[in-house]
N, CA, C and O atoms as a Maestro MAE file, in Angstrom:
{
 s_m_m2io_version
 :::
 2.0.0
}

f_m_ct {
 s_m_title
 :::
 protein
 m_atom[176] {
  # First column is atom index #
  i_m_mmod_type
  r_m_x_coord
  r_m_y_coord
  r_m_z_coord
  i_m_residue_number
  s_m_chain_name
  s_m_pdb_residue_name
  s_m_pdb_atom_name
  i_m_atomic_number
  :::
  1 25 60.227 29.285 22.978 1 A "UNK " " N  " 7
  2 3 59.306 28.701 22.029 1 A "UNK " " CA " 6
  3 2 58.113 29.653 21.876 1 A "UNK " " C  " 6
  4 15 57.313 29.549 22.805 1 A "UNK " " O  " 8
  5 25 57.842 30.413 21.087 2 A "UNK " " N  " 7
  6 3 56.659 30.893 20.718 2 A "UNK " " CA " 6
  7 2 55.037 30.169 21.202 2 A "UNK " " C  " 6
  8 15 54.752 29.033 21.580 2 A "UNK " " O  " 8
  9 25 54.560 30.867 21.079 3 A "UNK " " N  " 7
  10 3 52.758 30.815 21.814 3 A "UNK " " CA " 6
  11 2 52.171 29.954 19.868 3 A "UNK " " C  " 6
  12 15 52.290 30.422 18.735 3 A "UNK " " O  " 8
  13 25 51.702 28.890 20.258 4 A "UNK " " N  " 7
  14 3 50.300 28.823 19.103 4 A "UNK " " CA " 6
  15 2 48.893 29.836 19.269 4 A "UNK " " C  " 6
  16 15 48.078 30.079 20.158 4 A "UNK " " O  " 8
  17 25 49.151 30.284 17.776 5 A "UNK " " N  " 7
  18 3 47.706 30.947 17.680 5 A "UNK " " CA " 6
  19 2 46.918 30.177 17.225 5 A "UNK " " C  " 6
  20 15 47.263 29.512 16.248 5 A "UNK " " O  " 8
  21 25 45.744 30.035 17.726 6 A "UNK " " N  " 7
  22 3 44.379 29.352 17.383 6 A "UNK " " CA " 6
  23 2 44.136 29.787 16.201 6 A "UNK " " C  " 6
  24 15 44.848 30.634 15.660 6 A "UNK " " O  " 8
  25 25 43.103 29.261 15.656 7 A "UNK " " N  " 7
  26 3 42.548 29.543 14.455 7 A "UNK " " CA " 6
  27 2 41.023 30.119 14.579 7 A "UNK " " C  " 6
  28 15 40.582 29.616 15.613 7 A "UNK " " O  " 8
  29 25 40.290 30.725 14.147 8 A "UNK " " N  " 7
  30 3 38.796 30.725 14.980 8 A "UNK " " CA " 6
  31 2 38.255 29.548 14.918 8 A "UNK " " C  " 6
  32 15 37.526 29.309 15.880 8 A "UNK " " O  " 8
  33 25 38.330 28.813 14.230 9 A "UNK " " N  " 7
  34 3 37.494 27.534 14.403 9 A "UNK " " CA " 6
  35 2 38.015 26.427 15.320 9 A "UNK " " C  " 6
  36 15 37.397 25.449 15.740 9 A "UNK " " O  " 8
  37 25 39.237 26.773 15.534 10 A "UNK " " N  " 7
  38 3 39.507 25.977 16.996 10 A "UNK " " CA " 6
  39 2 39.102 26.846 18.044 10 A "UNK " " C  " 6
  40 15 38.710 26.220 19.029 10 A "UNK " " O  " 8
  41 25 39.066 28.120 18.161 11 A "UNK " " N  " 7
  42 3 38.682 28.851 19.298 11 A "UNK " " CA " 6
  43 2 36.873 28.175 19.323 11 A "UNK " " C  " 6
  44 15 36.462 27.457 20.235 11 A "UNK " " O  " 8
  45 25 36.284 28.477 18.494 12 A "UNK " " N  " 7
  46 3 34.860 28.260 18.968 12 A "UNK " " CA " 6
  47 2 34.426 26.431 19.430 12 A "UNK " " C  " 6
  48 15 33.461 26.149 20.141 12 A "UNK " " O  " 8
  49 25 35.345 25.443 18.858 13 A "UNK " " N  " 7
  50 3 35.236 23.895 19.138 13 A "UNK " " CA " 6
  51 2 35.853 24.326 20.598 13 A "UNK " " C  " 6
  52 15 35.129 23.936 21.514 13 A "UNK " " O  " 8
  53 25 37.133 25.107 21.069 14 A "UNK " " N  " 7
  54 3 36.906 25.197 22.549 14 A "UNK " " CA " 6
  55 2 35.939 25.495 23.391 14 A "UNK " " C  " 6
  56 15 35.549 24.872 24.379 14 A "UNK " " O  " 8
  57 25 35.439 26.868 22.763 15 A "UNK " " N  " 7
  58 3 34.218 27.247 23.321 15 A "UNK " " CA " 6
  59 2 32.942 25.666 23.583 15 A "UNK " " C  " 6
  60 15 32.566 25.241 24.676 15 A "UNK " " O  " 8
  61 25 32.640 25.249 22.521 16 A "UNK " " N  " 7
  62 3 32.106 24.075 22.568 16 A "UNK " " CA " 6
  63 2 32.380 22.763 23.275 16 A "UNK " " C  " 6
  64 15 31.626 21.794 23.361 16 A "UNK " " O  " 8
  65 25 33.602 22.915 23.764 17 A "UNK " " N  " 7
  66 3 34.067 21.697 24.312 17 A "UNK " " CA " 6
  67 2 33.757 21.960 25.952 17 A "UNK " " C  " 6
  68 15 33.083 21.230 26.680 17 A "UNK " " O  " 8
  69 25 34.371 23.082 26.283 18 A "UNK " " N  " 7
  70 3 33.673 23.741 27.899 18 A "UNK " " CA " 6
  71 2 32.312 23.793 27.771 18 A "UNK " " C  " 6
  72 15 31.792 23.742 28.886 18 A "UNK " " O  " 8
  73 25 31.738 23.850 27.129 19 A "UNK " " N  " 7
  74 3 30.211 23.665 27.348 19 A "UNK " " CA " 6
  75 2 29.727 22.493 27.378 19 A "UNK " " C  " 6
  76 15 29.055 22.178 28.360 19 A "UNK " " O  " 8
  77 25 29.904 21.723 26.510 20 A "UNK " " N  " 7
  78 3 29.816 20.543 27.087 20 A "UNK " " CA " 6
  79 2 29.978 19.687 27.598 20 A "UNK " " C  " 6
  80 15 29.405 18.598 27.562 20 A "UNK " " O  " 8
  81 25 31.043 20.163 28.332 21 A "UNK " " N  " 7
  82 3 32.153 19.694 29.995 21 A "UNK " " CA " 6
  83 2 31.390 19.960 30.770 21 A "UNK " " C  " 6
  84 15 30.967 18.973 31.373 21 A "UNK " " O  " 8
  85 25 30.812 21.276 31.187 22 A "UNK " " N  " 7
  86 3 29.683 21.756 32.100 22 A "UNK " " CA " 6
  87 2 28.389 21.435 32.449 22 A "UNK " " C  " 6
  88 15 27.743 21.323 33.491 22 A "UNK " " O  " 8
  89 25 28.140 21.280 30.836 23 A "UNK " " N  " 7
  90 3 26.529 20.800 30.969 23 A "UNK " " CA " 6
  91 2 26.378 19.411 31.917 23 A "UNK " " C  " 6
  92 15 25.445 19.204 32.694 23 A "UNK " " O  " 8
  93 25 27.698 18.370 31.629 24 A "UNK " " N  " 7
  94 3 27.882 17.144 32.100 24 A "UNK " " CA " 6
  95 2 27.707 17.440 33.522 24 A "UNK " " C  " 6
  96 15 27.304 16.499 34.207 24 A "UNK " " O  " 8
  97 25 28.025 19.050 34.361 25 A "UNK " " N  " 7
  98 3 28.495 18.485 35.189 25 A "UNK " " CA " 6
  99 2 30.047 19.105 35.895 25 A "UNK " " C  " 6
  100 15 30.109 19.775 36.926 25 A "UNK " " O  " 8
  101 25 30.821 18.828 35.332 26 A "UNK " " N  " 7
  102 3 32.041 19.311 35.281 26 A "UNK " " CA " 6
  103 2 32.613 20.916 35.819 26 A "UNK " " C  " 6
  104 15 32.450 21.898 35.095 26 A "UNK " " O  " 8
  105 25 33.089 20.984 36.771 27 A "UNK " " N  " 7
  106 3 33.236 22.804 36.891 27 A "UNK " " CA " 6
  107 2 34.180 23.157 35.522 27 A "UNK " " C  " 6
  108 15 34.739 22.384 34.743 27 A "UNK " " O  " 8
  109 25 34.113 25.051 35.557 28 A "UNK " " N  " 7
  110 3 34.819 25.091 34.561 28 A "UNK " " CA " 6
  111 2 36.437 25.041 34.492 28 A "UNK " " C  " 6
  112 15 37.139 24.930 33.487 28 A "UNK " " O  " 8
  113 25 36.826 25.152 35.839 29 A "UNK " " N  " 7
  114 3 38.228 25.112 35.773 29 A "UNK " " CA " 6
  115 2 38.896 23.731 35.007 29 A "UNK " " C  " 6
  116 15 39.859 23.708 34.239 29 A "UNK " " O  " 8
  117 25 38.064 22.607 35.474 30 A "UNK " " N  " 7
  118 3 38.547 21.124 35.260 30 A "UNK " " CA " 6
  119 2 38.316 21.098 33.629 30 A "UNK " " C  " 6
  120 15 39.074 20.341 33.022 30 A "UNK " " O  " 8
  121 25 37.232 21.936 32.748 31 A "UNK " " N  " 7
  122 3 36.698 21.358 31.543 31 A "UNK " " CA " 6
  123 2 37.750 22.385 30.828 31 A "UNK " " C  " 6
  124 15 37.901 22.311 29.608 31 A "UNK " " O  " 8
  125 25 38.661 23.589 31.795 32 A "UNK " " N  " 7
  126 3 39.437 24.334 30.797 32 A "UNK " " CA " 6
  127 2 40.904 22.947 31.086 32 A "UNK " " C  " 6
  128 15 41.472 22.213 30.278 32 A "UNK " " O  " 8
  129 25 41.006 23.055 32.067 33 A "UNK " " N  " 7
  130 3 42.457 22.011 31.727 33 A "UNK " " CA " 6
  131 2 42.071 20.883 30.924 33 A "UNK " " C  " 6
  132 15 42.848 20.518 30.041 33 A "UNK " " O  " 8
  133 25 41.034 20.304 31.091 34 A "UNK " " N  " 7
  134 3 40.761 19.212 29.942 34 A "UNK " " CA " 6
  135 2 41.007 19.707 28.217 34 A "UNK " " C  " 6
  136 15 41.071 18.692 27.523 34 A "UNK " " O  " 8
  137 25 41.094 20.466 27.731 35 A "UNK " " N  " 7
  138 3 41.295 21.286 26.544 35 A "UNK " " CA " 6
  139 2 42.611 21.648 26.836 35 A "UNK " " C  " 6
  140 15 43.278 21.819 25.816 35 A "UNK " " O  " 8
  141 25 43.354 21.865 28.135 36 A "UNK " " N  " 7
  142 3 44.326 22.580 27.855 36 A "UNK " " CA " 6
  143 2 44.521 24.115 28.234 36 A "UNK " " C  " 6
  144 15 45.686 24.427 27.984 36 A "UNK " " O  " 8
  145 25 43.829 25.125 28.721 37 A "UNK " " N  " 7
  146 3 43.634 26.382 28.813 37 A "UNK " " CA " 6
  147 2 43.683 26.677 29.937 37 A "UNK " " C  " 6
  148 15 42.976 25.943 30.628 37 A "UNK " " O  " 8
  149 25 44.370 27.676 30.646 38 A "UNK " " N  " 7
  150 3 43.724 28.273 31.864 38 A "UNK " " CA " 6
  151 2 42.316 28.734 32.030 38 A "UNK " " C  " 6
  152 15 41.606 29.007 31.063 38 A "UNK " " O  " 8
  153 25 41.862 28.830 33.460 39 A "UNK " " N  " 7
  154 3 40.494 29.026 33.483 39 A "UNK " " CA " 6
  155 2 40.604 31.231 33.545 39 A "UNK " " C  " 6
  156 15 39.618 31.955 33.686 39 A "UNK " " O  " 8
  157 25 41.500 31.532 33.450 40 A "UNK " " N  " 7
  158 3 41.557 33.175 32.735 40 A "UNK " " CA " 6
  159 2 41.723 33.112 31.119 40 A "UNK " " C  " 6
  160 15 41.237 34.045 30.481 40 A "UNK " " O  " 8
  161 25 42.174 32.396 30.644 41 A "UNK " " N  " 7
  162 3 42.028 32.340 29.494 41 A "UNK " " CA " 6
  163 2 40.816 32.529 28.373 41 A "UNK " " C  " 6
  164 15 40.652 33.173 27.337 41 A "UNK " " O  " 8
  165 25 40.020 31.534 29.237 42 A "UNK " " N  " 7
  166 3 38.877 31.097 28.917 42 A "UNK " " CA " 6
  167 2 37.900 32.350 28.958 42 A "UNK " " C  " 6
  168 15 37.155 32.757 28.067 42 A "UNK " " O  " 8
  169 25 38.096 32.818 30.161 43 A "UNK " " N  " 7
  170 3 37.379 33.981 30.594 43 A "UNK " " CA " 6
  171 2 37.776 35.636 30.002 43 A "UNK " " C  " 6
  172 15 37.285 36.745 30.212 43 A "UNK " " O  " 8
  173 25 38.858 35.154 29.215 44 A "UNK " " N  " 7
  174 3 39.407 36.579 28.212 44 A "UNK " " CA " 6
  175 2 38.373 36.153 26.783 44 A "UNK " " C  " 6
  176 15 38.391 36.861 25.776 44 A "UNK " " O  " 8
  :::
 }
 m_bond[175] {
  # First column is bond index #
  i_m_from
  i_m_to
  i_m_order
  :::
  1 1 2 1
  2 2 3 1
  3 3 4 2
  4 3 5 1
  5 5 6 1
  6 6 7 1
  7 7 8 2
  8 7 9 1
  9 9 10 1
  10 10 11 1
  11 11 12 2
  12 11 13 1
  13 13 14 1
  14 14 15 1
  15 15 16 2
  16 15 17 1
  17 17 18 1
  18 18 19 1
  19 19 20 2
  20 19 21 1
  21 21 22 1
  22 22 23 1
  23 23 24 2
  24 23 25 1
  25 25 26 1
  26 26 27 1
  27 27 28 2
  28 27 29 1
  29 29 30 1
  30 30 31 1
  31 31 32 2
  32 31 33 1
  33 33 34 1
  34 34 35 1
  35 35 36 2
  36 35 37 1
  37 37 38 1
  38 38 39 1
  39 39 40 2
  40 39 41 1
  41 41 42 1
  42 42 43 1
  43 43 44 2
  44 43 45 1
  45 45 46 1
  46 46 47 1
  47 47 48 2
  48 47 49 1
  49 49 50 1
  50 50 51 1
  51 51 52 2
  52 51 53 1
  53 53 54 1
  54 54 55 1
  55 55 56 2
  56 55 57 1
  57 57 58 1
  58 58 59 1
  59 59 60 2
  60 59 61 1
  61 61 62 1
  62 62 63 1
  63 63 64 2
  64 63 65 1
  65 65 66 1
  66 66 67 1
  67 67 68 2
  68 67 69 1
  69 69 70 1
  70 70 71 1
  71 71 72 2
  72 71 73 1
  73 73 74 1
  74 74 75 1
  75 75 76 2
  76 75 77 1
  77 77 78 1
  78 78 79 1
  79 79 80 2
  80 79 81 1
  81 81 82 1
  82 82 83 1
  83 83 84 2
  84 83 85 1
  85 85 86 1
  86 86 87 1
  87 87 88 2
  88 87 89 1
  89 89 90 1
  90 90 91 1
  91 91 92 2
  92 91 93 1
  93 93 94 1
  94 94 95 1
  95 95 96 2
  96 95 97 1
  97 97 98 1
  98 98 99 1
  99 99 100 2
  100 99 101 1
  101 101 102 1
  102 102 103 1
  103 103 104 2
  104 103 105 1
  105 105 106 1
  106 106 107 1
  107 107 108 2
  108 107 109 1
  109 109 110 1
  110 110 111 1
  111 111 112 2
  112 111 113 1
  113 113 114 1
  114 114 115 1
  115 115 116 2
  116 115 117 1
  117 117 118 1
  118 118 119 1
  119 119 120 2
  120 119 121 1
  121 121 122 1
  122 122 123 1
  123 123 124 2
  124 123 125 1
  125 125 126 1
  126 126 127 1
  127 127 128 2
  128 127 129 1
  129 129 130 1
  130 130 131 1
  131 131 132 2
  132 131 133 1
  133 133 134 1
  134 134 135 1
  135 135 136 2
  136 135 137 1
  137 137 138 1
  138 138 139 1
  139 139 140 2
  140 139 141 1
  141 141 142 1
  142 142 143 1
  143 143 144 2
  144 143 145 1
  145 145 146 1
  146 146 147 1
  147 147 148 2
  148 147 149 1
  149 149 150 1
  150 150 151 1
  151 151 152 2
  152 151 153 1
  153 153 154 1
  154 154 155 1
  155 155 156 2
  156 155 157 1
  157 157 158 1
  158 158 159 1
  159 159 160 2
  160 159 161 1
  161 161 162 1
  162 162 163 1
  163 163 164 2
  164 163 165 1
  165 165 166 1
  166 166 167 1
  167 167 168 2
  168 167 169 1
  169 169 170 1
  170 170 171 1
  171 171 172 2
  172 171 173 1
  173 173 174 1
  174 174 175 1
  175 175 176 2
  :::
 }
}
């Protein structure tokens, strides 16, 4: 099965969504699986 490519505007609502997982509180590993992502992913 092929990989989905994001779109940029879903890339940056991710970006946005880990941030405001964090701010809560949240480490980032837990606020990348909450989205779905590895926490290297995130960090590429």
């Amino acid at each position: 099965m092929p990989r989905k490519s994001y779109t940029p505007e879903e890339i940056i609502q991710h970006f946005r969504t880990v941030e405001l997982e964090t701010g809560k509180g949240l480490a980032d590993v837990e606020a990348c699986w909450k989205i779905g992502i590895t926490e290297q992913t995130y960090d590429r």
